[in-house]
OpenMM code with the backbone's topology and positions (N, CA, C; nanometers):
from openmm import Vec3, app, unit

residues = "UNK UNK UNK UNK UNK UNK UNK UNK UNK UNK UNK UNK UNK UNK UNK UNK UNK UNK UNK UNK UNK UNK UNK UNK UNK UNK UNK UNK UNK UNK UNK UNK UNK UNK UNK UNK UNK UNK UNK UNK UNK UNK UNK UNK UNK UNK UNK UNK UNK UNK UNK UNK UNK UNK UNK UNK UNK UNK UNK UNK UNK UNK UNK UNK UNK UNK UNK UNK UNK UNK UNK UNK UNK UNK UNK UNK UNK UNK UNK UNK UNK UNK UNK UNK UNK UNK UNK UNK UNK UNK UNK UNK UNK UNK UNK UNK UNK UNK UNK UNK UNK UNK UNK UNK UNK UNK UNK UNK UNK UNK UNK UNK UNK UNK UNK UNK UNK UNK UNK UNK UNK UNK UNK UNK UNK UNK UNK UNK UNK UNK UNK UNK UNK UNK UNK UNK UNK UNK UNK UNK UNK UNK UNK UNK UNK UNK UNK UNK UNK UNK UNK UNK UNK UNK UNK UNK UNK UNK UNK UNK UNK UNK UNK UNK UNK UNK".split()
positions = [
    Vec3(11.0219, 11.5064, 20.5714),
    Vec3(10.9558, 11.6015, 20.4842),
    Vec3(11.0517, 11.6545, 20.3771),
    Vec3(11.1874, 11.6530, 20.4311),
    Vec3(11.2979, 11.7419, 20.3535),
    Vec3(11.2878, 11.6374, 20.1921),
    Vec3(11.2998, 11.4889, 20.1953),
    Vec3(11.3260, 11.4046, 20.1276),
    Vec3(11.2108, 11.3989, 20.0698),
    Vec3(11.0981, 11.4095, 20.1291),
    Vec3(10.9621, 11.4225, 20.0642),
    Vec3(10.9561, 11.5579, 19.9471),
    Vec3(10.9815, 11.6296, 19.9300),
    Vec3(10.9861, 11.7804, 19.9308),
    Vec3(11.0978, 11.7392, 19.7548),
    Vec3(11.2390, 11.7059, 19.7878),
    Vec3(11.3310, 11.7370, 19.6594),
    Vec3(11.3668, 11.5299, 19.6503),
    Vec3(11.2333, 11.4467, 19.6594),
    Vec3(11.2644, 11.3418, 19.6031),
    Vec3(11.2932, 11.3569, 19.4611),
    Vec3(11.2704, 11.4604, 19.3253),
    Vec3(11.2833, 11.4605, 19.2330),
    Vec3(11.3990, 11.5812, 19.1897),
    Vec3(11.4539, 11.6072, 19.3024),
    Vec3(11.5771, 11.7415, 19.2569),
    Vec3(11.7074, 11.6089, 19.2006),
    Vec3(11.7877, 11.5260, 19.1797),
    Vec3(11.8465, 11.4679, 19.1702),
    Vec3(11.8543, 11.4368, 19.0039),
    Vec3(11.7465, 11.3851, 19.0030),
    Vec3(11.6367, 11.3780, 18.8286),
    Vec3(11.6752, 11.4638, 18.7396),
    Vec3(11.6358, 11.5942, 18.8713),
    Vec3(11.6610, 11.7491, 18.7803),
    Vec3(11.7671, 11.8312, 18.7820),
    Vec3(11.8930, 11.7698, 18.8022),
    Vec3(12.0235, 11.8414, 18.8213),
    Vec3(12.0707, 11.9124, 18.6696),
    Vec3(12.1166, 12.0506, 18.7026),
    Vec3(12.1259, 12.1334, 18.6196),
    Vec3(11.9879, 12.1951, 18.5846),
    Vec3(11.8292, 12.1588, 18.6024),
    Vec3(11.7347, 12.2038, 18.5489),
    Vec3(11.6666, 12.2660, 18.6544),
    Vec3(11.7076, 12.4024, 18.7194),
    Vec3(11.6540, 12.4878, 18.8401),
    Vec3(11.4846, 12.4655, 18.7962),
    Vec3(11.4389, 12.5268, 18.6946),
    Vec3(11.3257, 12.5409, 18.6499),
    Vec3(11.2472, 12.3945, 18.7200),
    Vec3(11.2971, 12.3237, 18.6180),
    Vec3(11.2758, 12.1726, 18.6990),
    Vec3(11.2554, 12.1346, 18.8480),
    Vec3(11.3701, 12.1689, 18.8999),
    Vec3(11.3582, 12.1812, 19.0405),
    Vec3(11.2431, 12.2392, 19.1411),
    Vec3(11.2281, 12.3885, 19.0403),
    Vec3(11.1484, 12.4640, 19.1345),
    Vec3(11.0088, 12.4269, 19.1403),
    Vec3(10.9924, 12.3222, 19.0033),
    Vec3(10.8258, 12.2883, 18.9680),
    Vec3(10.7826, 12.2123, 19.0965),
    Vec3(10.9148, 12.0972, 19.0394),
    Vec3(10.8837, 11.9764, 19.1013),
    Vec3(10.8738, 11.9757, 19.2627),
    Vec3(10.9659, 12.0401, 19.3399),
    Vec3(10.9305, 12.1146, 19.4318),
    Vec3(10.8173, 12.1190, 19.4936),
    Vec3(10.7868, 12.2491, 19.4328),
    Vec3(10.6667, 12.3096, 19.4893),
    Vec3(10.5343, 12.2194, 19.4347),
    Vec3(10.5436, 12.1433, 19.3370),
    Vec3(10.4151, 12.0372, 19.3225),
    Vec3(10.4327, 11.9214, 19.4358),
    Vec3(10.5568, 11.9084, 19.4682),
    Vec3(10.4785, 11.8129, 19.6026),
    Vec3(10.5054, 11.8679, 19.7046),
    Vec3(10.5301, 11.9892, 19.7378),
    Vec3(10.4517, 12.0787, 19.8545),
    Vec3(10.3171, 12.0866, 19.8622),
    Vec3(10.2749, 12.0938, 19.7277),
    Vec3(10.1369, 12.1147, 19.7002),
    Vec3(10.0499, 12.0027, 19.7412),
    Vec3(10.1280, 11.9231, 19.6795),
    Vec3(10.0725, 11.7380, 19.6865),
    Vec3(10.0587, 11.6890, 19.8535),
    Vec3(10.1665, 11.7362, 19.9185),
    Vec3(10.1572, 11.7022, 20.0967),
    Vec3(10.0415, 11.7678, 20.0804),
    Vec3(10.0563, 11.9068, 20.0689),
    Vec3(9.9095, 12.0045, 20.1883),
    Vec3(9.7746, 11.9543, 20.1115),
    Vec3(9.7651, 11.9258, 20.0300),
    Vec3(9.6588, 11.8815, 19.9660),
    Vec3(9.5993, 11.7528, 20.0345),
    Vec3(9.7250, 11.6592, 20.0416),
    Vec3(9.6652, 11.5081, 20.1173),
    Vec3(9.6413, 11.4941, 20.3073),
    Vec3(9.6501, 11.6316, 20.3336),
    Vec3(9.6040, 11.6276, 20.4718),
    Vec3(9.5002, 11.6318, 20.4706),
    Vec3(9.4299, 11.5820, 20.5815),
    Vec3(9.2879, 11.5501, 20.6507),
    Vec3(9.2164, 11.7370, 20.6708),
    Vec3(9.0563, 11.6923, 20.6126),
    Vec3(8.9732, 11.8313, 20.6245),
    Vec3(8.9596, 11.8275, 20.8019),
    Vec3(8.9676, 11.9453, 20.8328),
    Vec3(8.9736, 12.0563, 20.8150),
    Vec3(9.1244, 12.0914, 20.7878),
    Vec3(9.2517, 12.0172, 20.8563),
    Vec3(9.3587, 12.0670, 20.8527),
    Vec3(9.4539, 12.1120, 20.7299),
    Vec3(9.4373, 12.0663, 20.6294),
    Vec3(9.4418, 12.1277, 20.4576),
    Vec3(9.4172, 12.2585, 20.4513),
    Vec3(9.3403, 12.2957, 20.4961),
    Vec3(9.2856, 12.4313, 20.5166),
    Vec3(9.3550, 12.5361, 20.5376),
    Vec3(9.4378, 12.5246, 20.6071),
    Vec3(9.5620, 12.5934, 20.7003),
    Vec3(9.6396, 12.6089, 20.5609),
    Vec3(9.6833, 12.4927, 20.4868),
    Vec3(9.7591, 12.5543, 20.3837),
    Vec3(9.6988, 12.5784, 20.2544),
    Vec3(9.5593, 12.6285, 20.2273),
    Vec3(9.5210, 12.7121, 20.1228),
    Vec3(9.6262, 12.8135, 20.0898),
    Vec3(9.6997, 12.9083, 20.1221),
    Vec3(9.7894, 12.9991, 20.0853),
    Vec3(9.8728, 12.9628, 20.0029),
    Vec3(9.9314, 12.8432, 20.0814),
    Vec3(10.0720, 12.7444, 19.9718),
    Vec3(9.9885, 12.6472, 19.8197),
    Vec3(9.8554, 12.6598, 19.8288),
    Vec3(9.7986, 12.5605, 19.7179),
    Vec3(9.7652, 12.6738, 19.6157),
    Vec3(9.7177, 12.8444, 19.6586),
    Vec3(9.6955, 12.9317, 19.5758),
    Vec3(9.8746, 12.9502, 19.5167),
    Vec3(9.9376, 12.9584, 19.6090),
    Vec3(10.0615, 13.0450, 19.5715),
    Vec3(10.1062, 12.9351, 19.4349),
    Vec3(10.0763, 12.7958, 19.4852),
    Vec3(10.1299, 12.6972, 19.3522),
    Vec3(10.0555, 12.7723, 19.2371),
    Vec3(9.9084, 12.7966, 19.2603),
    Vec3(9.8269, 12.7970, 19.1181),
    Vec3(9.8842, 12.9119, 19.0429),
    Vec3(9.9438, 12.9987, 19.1112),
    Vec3(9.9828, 13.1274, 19.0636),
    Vec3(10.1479, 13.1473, 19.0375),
    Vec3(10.2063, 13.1014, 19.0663),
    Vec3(10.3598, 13.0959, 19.0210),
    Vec3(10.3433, 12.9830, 18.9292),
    Vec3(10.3116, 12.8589, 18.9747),
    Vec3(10.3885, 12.7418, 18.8782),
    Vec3(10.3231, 12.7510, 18.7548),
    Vec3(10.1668, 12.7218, 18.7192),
    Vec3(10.0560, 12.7163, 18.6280),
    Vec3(10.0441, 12.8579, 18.5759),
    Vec3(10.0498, 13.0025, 18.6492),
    Vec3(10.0204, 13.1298, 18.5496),
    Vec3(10.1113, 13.1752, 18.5128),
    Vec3(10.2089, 13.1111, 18.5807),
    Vec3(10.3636, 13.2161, 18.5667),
    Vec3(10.5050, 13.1788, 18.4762),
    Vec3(10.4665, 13.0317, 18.5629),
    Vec3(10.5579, 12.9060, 18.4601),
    Vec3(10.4831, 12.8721, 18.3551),
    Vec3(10.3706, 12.8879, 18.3573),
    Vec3(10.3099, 12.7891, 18.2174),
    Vec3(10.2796, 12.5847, 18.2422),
    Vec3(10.2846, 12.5873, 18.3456),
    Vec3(10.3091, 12.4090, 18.4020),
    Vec3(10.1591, 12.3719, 18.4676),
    Vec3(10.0545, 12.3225, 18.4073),
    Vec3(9.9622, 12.2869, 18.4236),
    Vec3(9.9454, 12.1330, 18.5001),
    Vec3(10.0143, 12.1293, 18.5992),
    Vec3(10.0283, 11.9903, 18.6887),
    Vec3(9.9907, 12.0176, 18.8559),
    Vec3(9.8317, 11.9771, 18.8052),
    Vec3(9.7458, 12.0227, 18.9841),
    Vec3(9.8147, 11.9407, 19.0925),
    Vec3(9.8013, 11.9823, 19.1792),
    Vec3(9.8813, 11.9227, 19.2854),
    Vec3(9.7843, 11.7847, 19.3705),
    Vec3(9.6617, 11.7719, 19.2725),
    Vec3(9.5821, 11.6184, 19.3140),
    Vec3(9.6207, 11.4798, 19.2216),
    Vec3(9.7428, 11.5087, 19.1284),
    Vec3(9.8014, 11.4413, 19.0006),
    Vec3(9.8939, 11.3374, 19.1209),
    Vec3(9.8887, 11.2075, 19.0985),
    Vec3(9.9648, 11.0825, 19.1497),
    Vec3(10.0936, 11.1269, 19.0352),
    Vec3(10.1824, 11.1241, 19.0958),
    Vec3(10.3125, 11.1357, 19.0476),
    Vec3(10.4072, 11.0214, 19.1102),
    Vec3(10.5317, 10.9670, 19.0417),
    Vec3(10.6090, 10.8831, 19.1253),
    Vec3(10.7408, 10.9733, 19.1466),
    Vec3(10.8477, 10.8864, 19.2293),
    Vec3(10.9545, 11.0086, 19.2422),
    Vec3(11.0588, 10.9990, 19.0889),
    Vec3(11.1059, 11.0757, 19.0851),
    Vec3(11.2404, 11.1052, 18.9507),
    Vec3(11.1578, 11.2032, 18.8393),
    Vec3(11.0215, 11.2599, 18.8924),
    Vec3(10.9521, 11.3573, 18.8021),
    Vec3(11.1015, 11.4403, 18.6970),
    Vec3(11.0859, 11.4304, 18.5688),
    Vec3(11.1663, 11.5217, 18.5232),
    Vec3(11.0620, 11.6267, 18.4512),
    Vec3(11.0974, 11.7409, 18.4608),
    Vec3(11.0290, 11.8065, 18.3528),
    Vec3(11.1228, 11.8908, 18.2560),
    Vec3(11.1840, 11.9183, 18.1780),
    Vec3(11.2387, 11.9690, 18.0612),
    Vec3(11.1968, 12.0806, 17.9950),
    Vec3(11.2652, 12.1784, 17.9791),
    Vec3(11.1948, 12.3089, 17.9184),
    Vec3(11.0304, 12.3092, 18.0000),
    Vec3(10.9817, 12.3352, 18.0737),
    Vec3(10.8061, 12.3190, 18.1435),
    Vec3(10.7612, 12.4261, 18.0886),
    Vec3(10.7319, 12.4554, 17.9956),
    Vec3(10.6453, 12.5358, 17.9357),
    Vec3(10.5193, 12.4546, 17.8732),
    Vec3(10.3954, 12.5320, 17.9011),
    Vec3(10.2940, 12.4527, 17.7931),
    Vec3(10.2321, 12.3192, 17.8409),
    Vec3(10.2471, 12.2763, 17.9536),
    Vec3(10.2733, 12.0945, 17.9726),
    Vec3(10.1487, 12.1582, 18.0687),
    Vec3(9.9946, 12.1004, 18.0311),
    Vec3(9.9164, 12.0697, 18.0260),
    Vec3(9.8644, 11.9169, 18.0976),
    Vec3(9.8432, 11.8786, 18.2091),
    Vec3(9.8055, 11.7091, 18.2848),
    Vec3(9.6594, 11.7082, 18.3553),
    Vec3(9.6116, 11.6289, 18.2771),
    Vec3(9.4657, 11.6513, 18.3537),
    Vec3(9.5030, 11.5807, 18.5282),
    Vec3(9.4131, 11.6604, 18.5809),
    Vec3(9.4769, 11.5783, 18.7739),
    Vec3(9.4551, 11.4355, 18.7595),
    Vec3(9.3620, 11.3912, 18.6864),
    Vec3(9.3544, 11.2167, 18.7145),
    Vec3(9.4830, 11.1147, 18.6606),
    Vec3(9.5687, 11.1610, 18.5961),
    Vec3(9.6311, 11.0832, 18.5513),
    Vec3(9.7215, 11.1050, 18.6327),
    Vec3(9.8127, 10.9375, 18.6104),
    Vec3(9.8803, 10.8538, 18.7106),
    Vec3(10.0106, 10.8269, 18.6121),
    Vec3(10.1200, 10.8857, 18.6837),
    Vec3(10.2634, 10.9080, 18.6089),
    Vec3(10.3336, 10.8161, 18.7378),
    Vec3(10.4074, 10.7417, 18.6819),
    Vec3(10.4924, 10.6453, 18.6923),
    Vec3(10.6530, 10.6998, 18.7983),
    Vec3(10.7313, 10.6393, 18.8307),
    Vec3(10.8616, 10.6982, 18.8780),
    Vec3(10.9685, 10.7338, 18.7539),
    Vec3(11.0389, 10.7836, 18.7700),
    Vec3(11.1446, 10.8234, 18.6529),
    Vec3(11.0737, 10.8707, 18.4735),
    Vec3(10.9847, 10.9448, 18.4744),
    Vec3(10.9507, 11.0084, 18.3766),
    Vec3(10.9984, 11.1573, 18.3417),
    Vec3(11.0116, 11.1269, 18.2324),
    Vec3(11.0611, 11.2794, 18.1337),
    Vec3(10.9449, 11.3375, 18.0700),
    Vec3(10.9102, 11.4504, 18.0761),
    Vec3(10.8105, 11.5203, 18.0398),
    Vec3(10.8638, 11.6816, 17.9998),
    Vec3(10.8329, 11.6602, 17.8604),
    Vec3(10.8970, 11.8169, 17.7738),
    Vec3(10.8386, 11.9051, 17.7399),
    Vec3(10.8727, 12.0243, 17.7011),
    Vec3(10.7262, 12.1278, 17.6696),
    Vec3(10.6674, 12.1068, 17.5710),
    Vec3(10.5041, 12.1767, 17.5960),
    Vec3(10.4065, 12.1406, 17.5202),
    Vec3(10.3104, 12.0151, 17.5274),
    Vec3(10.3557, 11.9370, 17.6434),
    Vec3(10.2791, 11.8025, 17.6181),
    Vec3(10.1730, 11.8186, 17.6827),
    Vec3(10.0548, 11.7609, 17.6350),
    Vec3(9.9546, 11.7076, 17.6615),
    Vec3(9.8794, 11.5943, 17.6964),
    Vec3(9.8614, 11.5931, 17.8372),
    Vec3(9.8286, 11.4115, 17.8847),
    Vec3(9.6774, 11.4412, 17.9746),
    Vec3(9.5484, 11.4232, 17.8816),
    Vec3(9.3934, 11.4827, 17.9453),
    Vec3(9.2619, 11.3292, 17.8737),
    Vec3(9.1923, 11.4166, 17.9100),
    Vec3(9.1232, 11.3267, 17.8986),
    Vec3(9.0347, 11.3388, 17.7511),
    Vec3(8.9059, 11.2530, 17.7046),
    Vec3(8.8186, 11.2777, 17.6012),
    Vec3(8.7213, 11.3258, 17.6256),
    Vec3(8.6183, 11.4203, 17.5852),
    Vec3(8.5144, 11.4464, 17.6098),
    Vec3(8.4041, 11.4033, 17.5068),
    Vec3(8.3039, 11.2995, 17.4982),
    Vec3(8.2750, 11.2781, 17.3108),
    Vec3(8.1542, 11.3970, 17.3391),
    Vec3(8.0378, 11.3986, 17.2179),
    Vec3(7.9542, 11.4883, 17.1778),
    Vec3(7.8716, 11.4627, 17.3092),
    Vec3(7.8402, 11.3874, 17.3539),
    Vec3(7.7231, 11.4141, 17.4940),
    Vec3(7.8075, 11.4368, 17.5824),
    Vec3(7.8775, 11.5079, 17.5791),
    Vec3(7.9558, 11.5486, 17.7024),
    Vec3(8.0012, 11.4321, 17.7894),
    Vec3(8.0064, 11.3032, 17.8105),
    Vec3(8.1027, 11.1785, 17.8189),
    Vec3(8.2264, 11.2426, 17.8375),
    Vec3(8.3008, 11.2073, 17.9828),
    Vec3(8.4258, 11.2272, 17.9957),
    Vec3(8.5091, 11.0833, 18.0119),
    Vec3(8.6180, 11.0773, 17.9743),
    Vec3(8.6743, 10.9369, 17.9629),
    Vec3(8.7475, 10.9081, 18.0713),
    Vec3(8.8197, 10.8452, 18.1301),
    Vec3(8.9184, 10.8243, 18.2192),
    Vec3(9.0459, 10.8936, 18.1341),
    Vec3(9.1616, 10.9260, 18.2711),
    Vec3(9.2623, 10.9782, 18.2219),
    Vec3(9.3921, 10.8832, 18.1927),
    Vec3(9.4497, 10.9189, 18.1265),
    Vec3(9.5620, 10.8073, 18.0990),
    Vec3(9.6260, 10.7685, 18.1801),
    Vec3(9.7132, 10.6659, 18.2170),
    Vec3(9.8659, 10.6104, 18.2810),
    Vec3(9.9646, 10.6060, 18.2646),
    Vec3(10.0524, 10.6163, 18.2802),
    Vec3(10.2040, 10.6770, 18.2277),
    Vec3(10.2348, 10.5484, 18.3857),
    Vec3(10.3308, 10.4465, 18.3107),
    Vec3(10.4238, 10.3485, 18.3865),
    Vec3(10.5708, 10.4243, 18.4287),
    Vec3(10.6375, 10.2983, 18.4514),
    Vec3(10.7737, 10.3701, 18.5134),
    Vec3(10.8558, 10.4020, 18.3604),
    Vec3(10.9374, 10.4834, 18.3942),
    Vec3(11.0625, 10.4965, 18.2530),
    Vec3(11.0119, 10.5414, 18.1638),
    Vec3(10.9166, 10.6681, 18.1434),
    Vec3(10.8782, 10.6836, 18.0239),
    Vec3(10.9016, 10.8165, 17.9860),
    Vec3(10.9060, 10.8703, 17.8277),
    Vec3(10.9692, 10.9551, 17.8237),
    Vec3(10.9544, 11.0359, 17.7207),
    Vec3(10.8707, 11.1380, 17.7500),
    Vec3(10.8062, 11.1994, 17.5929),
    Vec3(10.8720, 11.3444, 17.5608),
    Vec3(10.8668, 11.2891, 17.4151),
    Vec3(10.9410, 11.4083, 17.3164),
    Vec3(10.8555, 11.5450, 17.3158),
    Vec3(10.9078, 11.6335, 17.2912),
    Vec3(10.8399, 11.7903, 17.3050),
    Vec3(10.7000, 11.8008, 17.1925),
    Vec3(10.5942, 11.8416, 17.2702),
    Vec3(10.4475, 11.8356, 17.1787),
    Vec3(10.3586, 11.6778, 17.1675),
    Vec3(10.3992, 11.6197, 17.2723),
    Vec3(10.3605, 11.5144, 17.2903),
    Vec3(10.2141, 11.5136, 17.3101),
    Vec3(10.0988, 11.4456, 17.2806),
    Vec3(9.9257, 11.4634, 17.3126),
    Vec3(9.9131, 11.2982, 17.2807),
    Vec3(9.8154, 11.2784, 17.4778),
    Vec3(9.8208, 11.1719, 17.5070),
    Vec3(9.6480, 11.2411, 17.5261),
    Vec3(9.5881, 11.1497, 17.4729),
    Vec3(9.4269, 11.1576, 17.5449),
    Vec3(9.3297, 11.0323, 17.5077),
    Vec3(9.2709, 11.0593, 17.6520),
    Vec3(9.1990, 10.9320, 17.6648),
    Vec3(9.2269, 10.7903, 17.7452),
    Vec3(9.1737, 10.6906, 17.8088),
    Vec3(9.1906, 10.6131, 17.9009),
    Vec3(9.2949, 10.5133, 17.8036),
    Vec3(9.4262, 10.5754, 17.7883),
    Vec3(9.4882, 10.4881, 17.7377),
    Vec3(9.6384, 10.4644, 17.8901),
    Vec3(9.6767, 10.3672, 17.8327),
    Vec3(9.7792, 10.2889, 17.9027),
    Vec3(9.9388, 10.2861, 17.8635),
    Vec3(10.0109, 10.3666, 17.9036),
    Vec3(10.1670, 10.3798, 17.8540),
    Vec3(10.2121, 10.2591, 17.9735),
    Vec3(10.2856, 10.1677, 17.8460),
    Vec3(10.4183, 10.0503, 17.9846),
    Vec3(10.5105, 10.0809, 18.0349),
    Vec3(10.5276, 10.0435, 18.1141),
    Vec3(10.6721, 10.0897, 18.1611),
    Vec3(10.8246, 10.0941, 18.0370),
    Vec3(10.9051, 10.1940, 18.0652),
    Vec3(11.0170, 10.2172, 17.9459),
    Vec3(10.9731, 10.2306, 17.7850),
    Vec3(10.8864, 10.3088, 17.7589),
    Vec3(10.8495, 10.3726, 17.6740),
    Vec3(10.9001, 10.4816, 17.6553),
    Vec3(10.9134, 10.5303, 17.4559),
    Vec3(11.0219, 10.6104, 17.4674),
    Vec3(10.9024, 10.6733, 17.3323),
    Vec3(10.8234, 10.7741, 17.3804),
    Vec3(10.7268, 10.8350, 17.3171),
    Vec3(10.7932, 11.0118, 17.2083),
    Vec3(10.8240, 10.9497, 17.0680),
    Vec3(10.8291, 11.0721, 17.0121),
    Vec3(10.7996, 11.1933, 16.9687),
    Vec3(10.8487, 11.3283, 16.9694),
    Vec3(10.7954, 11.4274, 16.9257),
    Vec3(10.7005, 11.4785, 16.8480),
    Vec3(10.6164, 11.4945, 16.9133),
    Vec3(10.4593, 11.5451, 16.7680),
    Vec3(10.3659, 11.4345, 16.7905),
    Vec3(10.3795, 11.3271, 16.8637),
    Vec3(10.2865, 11.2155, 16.8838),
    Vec3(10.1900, 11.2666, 16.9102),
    Vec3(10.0805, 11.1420, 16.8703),
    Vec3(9.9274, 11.1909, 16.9066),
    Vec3(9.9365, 11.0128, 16.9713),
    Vec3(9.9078, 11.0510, 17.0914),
    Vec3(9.8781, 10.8778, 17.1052),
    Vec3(9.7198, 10.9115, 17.1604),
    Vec3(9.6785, 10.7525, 17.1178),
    Vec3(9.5023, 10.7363, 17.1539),
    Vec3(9.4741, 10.6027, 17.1431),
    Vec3(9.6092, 10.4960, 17.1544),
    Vec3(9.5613, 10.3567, 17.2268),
    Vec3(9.6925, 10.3312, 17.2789),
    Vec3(9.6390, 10.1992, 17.3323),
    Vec3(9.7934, 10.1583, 17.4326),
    Vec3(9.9015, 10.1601, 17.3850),
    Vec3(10.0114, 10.1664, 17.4509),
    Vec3(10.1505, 10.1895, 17.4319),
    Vec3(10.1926, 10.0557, 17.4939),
    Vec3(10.2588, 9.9685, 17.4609),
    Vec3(10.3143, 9.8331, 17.5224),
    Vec3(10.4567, 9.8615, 17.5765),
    Vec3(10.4952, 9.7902, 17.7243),
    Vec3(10.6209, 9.8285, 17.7807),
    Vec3(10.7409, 9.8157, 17.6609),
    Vec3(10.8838, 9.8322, 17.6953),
    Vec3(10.9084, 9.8592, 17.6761),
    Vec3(10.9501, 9.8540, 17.5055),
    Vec3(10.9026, 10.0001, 17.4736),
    Vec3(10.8616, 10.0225, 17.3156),
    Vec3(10.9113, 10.1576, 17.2461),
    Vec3(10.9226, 10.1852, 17.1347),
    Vec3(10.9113, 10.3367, 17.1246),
    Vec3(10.8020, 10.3431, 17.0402),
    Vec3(10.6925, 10.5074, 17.0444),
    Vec3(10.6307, 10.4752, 16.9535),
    Vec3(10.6365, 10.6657, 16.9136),
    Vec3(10.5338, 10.6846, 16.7964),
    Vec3(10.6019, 10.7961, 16.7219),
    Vec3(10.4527, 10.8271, 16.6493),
    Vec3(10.4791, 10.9459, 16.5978),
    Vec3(10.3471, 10.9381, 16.4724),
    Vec3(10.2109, 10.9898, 16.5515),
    Vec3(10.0964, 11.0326, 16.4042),
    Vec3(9.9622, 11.0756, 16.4270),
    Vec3(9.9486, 11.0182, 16.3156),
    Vec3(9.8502, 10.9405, 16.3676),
    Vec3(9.8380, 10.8685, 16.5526),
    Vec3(9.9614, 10.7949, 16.5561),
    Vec3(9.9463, 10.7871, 16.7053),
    Vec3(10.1180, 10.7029, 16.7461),
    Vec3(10.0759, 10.5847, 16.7229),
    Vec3(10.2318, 10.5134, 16.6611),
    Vec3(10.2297, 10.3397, 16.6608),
    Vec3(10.3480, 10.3567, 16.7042),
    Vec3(10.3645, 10.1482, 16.7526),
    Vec3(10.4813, 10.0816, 16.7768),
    Vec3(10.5531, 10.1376, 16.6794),
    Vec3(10.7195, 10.1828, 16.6970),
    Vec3(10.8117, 10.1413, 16.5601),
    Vec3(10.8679, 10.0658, 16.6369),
    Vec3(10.9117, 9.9988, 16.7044),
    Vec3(11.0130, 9.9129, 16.7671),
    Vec3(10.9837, 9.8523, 16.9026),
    Vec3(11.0453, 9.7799, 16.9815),
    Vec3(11.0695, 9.7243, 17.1234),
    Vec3(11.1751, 9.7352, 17.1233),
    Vec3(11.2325, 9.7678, 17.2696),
    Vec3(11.3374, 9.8124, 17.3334),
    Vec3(11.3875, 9.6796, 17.3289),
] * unit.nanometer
topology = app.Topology()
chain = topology.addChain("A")
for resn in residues:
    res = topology.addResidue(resn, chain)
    for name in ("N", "CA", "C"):
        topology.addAtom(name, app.Element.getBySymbol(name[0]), res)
């Protein structure tokens, strides 16, 4: 459990803040994936997340979000993840970003994005919609992405494009 608990403190050396998110989101993430009724028991530890990490920190990352281990988070202010999306191992995630879904005019909700391994977005980042990040992607500041991202790439801009391959 101990290793379960600070698989991502290593990631986050020097970044307490970091630490304490990442932490307590997969505390959250265990009590959450236990069997009903026994989940139940830890409602206390799933409120206490909603209320320190999300009202207090500002870190909008539900504890039903697939995460891999090496979560970094950077300055966590503002960082906004709809629960469906699926983040990769060794990702950097900075304040302000945004990774949710689309809603069009009939109320249509889209699938949520994917985030592969190695990826790594600049501060104010907005990812929406059933799009696909590759693995080792190196996503710049102020991006608006809203189609695929190809492995390893950097991309930049509103709307985001390729500028390069790694």
């Amino acid at each position: 459990m101990g290793s379960y608990l600070f698989q991502d403190w290593s990631a986050n050396r020097g970044n307490i803040k970091g630490r304490i998110i990442t932490s307590a989101f997969r505390l959250a993430y265990f009590v959450r994936q236990m069997k009903f009724p026994i989940w139940l028991i830890g409602i206390p530890i799933l409120v206490s997340y909603r209320i320190c990490v999300e009202w207090i920190l500002g870190v909008e990352l539900p504890f039903k979000t697939k995460v891999g281990r090496g979560l970094i988070i950077q300055h966590g202010q503002g960082l906004v993840i709809n629960d469906a999306t699926i983040i990769g191992q060794n990702c950097t995630l900075r304040n302000n970003c945004t990774i949710g879904i689309k809603v069009d005019s009939r109320g249509n909700k889209s699938n949520a994005p994917t985030l592969g391994n190695n990826v790594n977005l600049g501060a104010h980042v907005i990812i929406i919609g059933p799009v696909n990040i590759g693995d080792n992607v190196i996503i710049g500041a102020g991006a608006v992405v809203v189609k695929d991202v190809p492995s390893n790439s950097v991309a930049a801009g509103n709307p985001a494009r390729v500028l390069r391959k790694l």
